[in-house]
Each structure stands twice: as structure tokens, then as C-alpha cells.
C-alpha positions in Angstrom: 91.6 125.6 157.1 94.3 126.3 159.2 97.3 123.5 160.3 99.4 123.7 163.2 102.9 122.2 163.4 103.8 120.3 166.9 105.4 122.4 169.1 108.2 119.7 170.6 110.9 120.6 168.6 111.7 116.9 168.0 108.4 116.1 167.1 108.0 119.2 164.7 111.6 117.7 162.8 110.5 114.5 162.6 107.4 115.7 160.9 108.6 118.0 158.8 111.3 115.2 157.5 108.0 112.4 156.9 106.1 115.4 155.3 108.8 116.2 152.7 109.6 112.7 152.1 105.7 112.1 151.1 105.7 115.3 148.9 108.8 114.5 147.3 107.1 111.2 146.6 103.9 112.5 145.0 105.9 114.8 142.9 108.5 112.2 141.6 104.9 109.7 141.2 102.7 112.2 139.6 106.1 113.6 137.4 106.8 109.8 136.1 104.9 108.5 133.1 103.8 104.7 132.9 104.0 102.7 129.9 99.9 102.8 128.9 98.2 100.6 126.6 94.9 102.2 124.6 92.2 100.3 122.6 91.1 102.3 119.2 89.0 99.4 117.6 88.2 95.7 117.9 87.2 96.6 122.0 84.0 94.4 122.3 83.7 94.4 118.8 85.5 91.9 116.1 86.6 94.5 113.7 88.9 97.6 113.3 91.8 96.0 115.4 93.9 99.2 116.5 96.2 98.8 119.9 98.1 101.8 120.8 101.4 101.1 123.1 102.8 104.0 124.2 106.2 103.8 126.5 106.6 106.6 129.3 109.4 108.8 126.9 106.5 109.1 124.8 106.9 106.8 122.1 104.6 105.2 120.3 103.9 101.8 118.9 100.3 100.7 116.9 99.6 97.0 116.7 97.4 96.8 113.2 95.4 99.3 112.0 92.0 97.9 110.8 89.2 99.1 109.3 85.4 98.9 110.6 83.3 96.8 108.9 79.5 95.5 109.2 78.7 98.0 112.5 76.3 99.5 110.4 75.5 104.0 110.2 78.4 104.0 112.7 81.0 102.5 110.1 81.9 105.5 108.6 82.0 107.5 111.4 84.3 104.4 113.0 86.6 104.8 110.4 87.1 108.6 110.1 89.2 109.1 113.7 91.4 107.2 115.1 91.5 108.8 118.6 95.2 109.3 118.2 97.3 111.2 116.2 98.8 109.5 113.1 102.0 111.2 113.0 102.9 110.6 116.9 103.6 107.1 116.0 106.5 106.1 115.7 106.2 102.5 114.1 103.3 100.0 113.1 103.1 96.3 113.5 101.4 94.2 111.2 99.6 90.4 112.2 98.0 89.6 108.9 96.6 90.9 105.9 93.0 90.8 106.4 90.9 94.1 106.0 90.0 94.7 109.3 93.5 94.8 111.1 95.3 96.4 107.8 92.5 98.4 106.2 93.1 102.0 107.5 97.3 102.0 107.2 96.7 104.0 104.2 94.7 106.2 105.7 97.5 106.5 108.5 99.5 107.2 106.4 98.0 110.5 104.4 97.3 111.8 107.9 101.4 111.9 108.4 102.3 108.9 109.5 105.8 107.7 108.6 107.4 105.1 110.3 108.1 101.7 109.1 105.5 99.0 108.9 106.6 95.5 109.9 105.2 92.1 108.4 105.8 89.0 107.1 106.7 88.5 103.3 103.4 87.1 102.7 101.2 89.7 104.9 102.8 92.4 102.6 102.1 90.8 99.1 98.6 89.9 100.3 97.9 93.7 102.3 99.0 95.5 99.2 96.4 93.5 96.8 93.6 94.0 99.5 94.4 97.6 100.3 94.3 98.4 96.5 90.6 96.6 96.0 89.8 98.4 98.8 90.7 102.3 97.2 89.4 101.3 94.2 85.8 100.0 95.6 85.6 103.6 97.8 86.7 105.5 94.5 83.9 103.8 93.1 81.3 104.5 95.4 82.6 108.0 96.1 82.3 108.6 92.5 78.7 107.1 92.4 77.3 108.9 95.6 78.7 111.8 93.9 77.4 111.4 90.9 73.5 111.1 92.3 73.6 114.0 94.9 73.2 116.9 93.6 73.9 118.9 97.5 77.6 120.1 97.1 77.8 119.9 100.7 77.4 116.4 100.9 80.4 115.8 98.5 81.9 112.3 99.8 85.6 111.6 99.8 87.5 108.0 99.7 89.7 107.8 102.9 92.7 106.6 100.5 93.0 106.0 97.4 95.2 104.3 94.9 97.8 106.5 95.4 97.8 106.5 98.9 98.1 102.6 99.0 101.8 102.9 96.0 103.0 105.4 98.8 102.2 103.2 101.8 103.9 99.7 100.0 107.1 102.2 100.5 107.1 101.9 104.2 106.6 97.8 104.6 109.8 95.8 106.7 109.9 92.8 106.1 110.6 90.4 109.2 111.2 86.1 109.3 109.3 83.9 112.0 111.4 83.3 114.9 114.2 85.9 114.5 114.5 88.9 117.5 114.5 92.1 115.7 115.9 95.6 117.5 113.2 98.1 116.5 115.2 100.5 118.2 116.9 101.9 121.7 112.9 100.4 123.6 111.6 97.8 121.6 112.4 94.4 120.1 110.1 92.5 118.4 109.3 89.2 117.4 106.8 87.3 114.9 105.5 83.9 115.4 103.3 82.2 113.2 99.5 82.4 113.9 98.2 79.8 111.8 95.5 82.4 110.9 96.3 83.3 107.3 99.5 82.9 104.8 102.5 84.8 106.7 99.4 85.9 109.8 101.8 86.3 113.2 101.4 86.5 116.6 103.5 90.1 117.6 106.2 89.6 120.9 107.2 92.9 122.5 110.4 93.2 124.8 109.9 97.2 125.8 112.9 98.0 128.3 113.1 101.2 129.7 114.0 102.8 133.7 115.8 99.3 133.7 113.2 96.7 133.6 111.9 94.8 130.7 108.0 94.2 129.8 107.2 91.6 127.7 103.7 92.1 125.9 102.1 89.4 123.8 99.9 90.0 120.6 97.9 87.4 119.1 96.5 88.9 116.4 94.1 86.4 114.9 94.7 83.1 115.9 94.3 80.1 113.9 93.2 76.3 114.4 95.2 73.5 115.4 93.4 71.1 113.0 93.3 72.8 109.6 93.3 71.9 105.8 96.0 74.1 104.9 97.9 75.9 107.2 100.7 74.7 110.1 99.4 75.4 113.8 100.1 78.7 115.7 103.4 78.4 117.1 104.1 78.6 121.0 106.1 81.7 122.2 108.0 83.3 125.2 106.6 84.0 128.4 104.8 87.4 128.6 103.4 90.1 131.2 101.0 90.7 129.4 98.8 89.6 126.6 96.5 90.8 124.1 94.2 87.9 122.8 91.3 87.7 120.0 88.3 86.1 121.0 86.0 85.5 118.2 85.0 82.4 118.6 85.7 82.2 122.7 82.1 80.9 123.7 82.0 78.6 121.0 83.7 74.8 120.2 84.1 74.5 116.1 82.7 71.3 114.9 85.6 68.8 114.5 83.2 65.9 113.6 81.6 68.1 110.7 83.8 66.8 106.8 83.9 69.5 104.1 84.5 67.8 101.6 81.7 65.9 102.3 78.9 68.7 102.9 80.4 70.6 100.1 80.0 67.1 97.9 76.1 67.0 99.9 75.4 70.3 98.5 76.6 70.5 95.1 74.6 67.1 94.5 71.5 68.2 96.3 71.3 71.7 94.8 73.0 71.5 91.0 72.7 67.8 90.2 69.0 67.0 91.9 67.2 70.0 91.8 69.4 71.7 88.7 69.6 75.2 90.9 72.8 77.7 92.0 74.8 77.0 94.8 75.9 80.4 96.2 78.6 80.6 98.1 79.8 83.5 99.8 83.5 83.7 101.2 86.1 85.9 101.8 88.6 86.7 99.2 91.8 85.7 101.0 92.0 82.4 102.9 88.0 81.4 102.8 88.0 80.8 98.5 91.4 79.3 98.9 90.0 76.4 101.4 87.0 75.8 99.3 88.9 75.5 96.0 91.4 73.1 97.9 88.2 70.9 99.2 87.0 71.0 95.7 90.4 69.7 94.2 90.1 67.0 96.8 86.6 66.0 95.6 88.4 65.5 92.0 91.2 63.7 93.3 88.8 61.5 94.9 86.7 60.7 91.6 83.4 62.7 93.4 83.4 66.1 91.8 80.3 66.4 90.0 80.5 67.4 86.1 79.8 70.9 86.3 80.9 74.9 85.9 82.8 76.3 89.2 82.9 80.1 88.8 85.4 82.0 91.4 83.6 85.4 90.7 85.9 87.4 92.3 89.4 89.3 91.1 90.6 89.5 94.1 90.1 86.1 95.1 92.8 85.0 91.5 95.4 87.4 92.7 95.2 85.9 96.4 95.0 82.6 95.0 98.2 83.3 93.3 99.9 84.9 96.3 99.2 82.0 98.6 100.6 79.6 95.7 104.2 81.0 96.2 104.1 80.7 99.5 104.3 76.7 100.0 106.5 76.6 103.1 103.9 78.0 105.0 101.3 74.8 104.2 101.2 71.9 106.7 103.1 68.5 106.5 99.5 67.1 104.8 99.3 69.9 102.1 103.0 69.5 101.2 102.2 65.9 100.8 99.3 66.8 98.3 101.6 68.8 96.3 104.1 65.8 95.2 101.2 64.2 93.7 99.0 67.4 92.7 101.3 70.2 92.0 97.8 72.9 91.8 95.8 71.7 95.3 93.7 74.8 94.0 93.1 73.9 90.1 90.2 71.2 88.9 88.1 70.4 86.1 85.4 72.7 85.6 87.2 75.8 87.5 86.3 79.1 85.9 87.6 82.8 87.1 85.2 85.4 86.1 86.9 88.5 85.5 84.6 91.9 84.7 81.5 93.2 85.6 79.5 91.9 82.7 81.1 88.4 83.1 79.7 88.6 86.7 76.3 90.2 84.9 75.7 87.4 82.6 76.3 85.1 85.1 73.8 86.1 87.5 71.2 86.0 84.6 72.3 82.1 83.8 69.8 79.8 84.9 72.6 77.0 84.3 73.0 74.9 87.4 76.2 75.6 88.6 78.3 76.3 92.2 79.1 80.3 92.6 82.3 81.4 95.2 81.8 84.9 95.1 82.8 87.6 98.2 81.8 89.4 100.6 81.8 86.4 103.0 78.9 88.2 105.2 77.3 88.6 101.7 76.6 92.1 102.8 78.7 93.8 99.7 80.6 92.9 96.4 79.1 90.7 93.2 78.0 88.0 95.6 75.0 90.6 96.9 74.1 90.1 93.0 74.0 87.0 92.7 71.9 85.9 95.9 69.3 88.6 94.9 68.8 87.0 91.5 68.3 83.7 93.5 66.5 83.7 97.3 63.4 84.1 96.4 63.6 80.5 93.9 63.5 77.3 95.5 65.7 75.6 93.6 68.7 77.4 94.9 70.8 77.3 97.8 73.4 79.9 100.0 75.7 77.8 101.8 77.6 80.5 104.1 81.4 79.8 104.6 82.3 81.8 108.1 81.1 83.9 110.6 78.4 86.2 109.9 77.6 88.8 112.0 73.6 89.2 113.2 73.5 92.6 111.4 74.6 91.5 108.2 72.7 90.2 105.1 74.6 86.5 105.7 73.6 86.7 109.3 69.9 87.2 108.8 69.7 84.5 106.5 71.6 82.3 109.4 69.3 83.1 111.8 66.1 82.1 109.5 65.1 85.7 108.2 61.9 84.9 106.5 62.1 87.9 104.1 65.6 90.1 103.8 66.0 93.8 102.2 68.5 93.6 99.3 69.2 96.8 97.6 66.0 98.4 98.8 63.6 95.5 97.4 62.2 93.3 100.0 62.1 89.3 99.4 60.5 86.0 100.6 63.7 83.4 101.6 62.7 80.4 99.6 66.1 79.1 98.6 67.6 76.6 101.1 70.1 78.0 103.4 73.1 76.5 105.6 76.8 76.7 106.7 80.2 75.2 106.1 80.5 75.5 109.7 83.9 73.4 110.1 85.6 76.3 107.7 86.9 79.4 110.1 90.0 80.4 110.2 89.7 81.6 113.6 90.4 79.6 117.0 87.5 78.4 118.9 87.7 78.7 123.1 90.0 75.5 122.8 92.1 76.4 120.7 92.5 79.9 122.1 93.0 78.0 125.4 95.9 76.0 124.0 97.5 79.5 122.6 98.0 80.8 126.0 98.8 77.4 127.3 102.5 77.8 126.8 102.9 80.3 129.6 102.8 80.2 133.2 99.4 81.9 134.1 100.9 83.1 137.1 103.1 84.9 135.8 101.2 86.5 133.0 99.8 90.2 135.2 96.6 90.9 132.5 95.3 89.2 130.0 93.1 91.6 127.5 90.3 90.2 125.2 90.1 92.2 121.9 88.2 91.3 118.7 84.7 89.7 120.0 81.8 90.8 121.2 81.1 91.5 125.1 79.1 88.5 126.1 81.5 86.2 124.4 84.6 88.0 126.0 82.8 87.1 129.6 82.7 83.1 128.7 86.3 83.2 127.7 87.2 85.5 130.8 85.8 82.6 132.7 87.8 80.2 131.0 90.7 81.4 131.6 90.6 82.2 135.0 89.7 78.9 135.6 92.8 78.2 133.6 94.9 80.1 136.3 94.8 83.9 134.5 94.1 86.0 137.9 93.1 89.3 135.8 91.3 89.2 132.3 90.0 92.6 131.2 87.7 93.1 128.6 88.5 97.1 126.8 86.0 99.3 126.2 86.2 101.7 123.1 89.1 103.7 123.8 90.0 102.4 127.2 93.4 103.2 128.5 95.2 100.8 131.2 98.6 101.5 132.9 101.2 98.6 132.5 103.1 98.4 135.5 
């Protein structure tokens, strides 16, 4: 194609000056690079929570690094690549403990990773107890998977190990609620507390580069404002933008449903009446923690019936014991408990069952008794055991402590599975099923609501929903825009955005 320049020599100066002044602004646009934000897990999904901020000199900051669970024959694959390279970053920040936002820093860390990790006090002692049950139960399977095979080529690996986990503890920082830290010549940082988990934060970003400041908002998992144990989320500065959870954002938890009470329904219904198990599955950290409290409160109130309570769990003592020395984190009713109980997690009755043939002899007892075991989607771990030994016999009862997703074991049996498939044998449900439903630890769309309702929507450019799934995200989206938040983007796996 040919171009011709006006001949009027005015004209053709004045042309040539707009021309060059619209090059020279491509070039300087298409030369500068934006601040970009990148979703690497937990995008329409509510596990594997890795946020990749990276500034326009190139640096690069990860909000948690989670591990996949529950997604099925894509887990593994999930959890094998990133989709960024480990030893590009240049520091990681922490929320909380939990598996699937600290699960793969290990793993990050043998790929040549080798910055610092920043966390609360309590998020480090409970992520280093996690992460080591974690090496040790893929060292295990490994080992077994190994052992049956017999094709070399199939040879399976852990993604960490012990090891791995001693060498990551070396990188923690340790930061307070409420202090302004100076990460370095970019970044500050701040923690606020969640109300999540012991030491869980919400993570405050103050990136300044080419002159201006960006303030970006982390929620990590949110907590309730009405809970047993723990002190509310905190509010926090103003933001540009935000990152927010949104497990529960189509739902409204049940604030008229006791524990106490339908735990005390239960254990009288199941272990007194009809002389049968009560199985109940629950998350090591935070989950066994509220039901030992609500059990200590039945025994304070003279309503704790005469019988053997078996934590059947390791992990669940040595988070027990973690979340014991960290008092000043309980709320104004808990601290209250402790002048007159000084163990709101101790009671007649209590038993911790330590090995595997402990667990073993257990599951053959036909002694009427009440079972806290983990996983708390009852998909893995010795409470799998125990609910085969028990669903097919009517006397018995699985009372589910949190959400389960549809996929997993605890979710089919939520949804009224008449038979489930448990270690390849298939089984008739017979024993009576329900849910502590006024248990989670995670915000409902209220709750996440009032989070975000300490800034000025207007000011606030995106809001992104991470860590639920897809048709939830779209209730919440609603929500908040009714709430005043112009632009709520739900990430895809992956998905890159410029920050502006």
C-alpha cells in the first residue's frame, strides 16, 4: 500500500509533528510494563490459593501457595506446575496455615525459591506441623504405590519431603497485627487479623513505583463475626484493589442453629439411645478444636453424657497444643472461660489415640462412643476407616463438621448417596447422616459483605473473587455491586489482569 504525505508544506509539518508524537507514544506505551496480577489456583475453585503480583521492574510477590485438594484425577497434575517460575519470586506472603494456601511452599522451595516467607507467629508454628504431616503421608503413599507397581516407569515421587519442610521453616518472618512492615524499596506490607484461624491474616499491599502508590487488599480466608473462639476479622485501610474468598458467598450460615445443643442431640440419640458410633469428621486445625471446646462446655454445663471421646488424630494433639499458647488471639467470651476453666479443650472422658493400631482397634470396638477423626471431607486419613467399619449399620451416625465438596466421600453422603465406594468396596448408607452446620470457619455472604464494608466502594477499581466455585462467585458479584463495587471479576485458571 502506498501513503502520500500532503503536499502544503504546512500541512505536511504539522503532520509529520502529530505522526511522531503518536509513535513516540506507542513506543513509550508498548516499552512500559504494568503492574499485573495472575491467578495460579483457587480461580473458580476453593483450593490451591496461589496469587502472583508482579510489579513493572519485574519483581515478584506470591500471596500463599496452596495445595490442590479434592479436584479429583486432576489433583496431581494441579499440584505438579505452578505456571510460574519458583525462583523468580522474590518473596511470599502467608494468610494462614491451612493446607490449601500453605501446602506447596515446600515444594517452592526445592524448585529454587529463596526469599523470605512472612506470617504470623502462630501461622508459622501451625504451617510447620501441617507441612510435616503432609511429607510424611506422600512419603507414605509414595512408598506404598511403589511398593505394588512393579513398572519402573511409573516410579512416583513425593513433591517434598521431610527434609524439604526443616529447610523451608529457615525462611519464615515473623510479622505482628497492625505494624507497617518495609518489605523493601516497592512494597510494604501489613497483616490484619482474619478471624479465620489462630494467627489467619488478611495481607495489605502499599506497591509504589513511577511515583504512585497501589494499595491491594488480600483477604485470605475470612472468618465469622459471631464465633466460639476466635475475635472478629479486623477492618483495614482503603484499597484499589481487592482480592476476596468467597466460599460461602451464596450462602447465609445458620445463626439460630446451637452446637452445643445438636452435638448434646447427637451424642444422646446415637451412643446413649441406640448404643452406636458417632463419627465425626473434621479438620485437624481449627474444626477438632471447636468441637472439643463445645464438648468442654457440655461438661461445664452438667450434660456431657458418661462416655469415651477419642480425638483419633496426631495432628489434631499437636494443633491443639499450638492453639493453647496462643490465648491472646481468643475472644472476650473465651478469655472469660479461661478464669474459671483454665483447659476450654480438656473434659472427662477425652482420649487421644496415638498409632495406627490404636486407630485399628478402635475401628473394630463395637463400644458406643463419639469418634473426631480427619479428613473433614472424610475423603482421606483414619476417619475413611472408621466410617467404612460403620455406614452400612444402623446404629451409627456421621455427623459432618464443614463444608464438603460434592465430589468427595463427605459430600455424597450430604447429598443422600444411597450406596458410596470406599476403598473399592461398594456400600448401602444405613447409618444416619447430618451436619454441624453452624461450625465453619469461613464467612458467609454477610459476613464477607461486612469485610469489604469498611471501604468506600467507589474508590475500590476491582474487586476479584478467588476461592469458590463459579456459580457462587456470580451471587456474590451481585451482591456487591449492589453494595456499590462497579467492577467484580471472577479469574479464570491462570488469568492475568493489568492493574492500572
Amino acid at each position: 500500500m502506498q501513503f502520500t504525505l500532503p503536499s502544503n508544506s504546512i500541512e505536511h509539518s504539522f503532520f509529520r509533528f502529530k505522526w511522531s508524537s503518536n509513535a513516540l507514544l506507542i513506543i513509550i506505551l508498548l516499552a512500559r510494563r504494568f503492574m499485573k496480577l495472575s491467578f495460579h489456583g483457587a480461580a473458580r475453585t476453593v483450593t490451591g490459593t496461589k496469587h502472583l503480583l508482579t510489579l513493572d521492574n519485574g519483581k515478584k510477590y506470591l500471596l500463599d501457595c496452596g495445595m490442590f485438594q479434592g479436584m479429583g484425577a486432576e489433583t496431581d497434575g494441579l499440584n505438579k506446575e505452578f505456571g510460574f517460575d519458583p525462583k523468580e519470586i522474590t518473596c511470599l506472603f502467608l494468610s494462614h496455615a491451612h493446607i490449601d494456601h500453605s501446602g506447596l511452599i515446600p515444594k517452592l522451595v526445592k524448585e529454587g525459591f529463596s526469599g523470605k516467607i512472612y506470617c504470623t507467629a502462630a501461622t508459622k508454628d501451625l504451617t510447620e506441623i501441617l507441612l510435616t504431616d503432609s511429607a510424611e503421608i506422600q512419603t507414605y503413599d509414595a512408598a506404598y504405590i511403589n511398593k505394588t507397581t512393579s513398572n519402573a516407569v511409573d516410579t512416583v515421587n513425593p513433591l517434598y519431603t521431610i527434609e524439604d519442610v526443616a529447610t523451608t521453616a529457615t525462611f519464615f518472618e515473623i510479622v505482628q497485627y497492625g505494624e507497617w512492615i518495609k518489605v523493601d524499596e516497592d512494597v510494604e506490607v501489613l497483616y490484619t487479623n482474619a478471624g479465620h484461624l489462630i494467627g489467619s491474616a488478611a495481607i495489605h499491599l502499599k506497591v509504589t513505583e513511577n511515583g504512585k502508590t497501589t494499595s491491594i487488599t488480600f483477604s485470605g480466608d475470612v472468618g465469622r463475626y459471631r464465633t466460639a473462639l476466635l475475635q472478629s476479622p479486623a477492618e483495614f485501610p482503603q484499597a484499589d484493589y481487592i482480592i476476596l474468598e468467597s466460599t460461602y458467598g451464596d450462602k447465609m450460615h445458620d445463626i439460630a442453629s446451637n452446637t452445643i445443643d445438636n452435638l448434646h442431640k447427637w451424642i444422646k440419640r446415637t451412643c446413649v439411645d441406640k448404643g452406636g458410633k458417632l463419627i465425626i469428621p473434621a479438620f485437624s486445625v481449627g474444626r477438632t478444636q471447636e468441637i472439643l471446646y463445645s464438648l468442654n462446655q457440655l461438661e461445664l454445663e452438667n450434660r456431657l453424657p458418661e462416655l469415651n471421646y477419642f480425638v483419633d488424630s496426631p495432628l489434631s494433639a499437636k494443633a491443639t497444643a499450638v492453639i493453647k499458647s496462643y490465648t491472646d488471639e481468643y475472644n472476650s467470651h473465651l478469655q472469660n472461660i479461661l478464669k474459671i476453666d483454665e483447659d476450654p479443650f480438656q473434659f472427662k472422658g477425652l482420649k487421644h489415640v496415638e498409632t495406627v493400631e490404636e486407630s485399628k482397634q478402635l475401628t473394630e470396638s463395637k463400644e458406643p462412643c463419639v469418634i473426631i477423626s480427619a479428613s473433614g471431607t472424610a475423603d482421606a486419613g483414619r476417619v475413611k476407616h472408621h466410617i467404612f467399619s460403620c455406614v452400612d449399620e444402623e446404629p451409627h451416625a456421621i455427623l459432618m463438621s464443614g463444608y464438603c465438596a460434592a465430589s468427595s466421600l463427605g459430600g455424597k453422603l450430604l447429598n443422600g448417596a444411597n450406596k458410596v465406594e470406599i476403598y473399592g468396596d461398594s456400600f448401602p448408607v444405613l447409618a444416619e447422616i447430618g451436619q454441624l452446620k453452624s461450625l465453619s470457619a469461613h464467612g458467609d455472604q454477610d459476613d464477607l459483605c461486612r469485610f469489604v464494608g469498611c471501604q468506600e466502594a467507589e474508590k475500590v477499581k476491582t474487586v476479584f473473587l478467588v476461592h469458590g466455585e463459579y456459580l457462587v462467585q456470580q451471587e456474590l458479584s451481585a451482591r456487591l455491586s449492589r453494595k456499590g463495587f462497579e467492577k467484580v471479576e471472577m479469574p479464570s485458571m491462570h488469568q492475568e489482569f493489568v492493574l492500572e
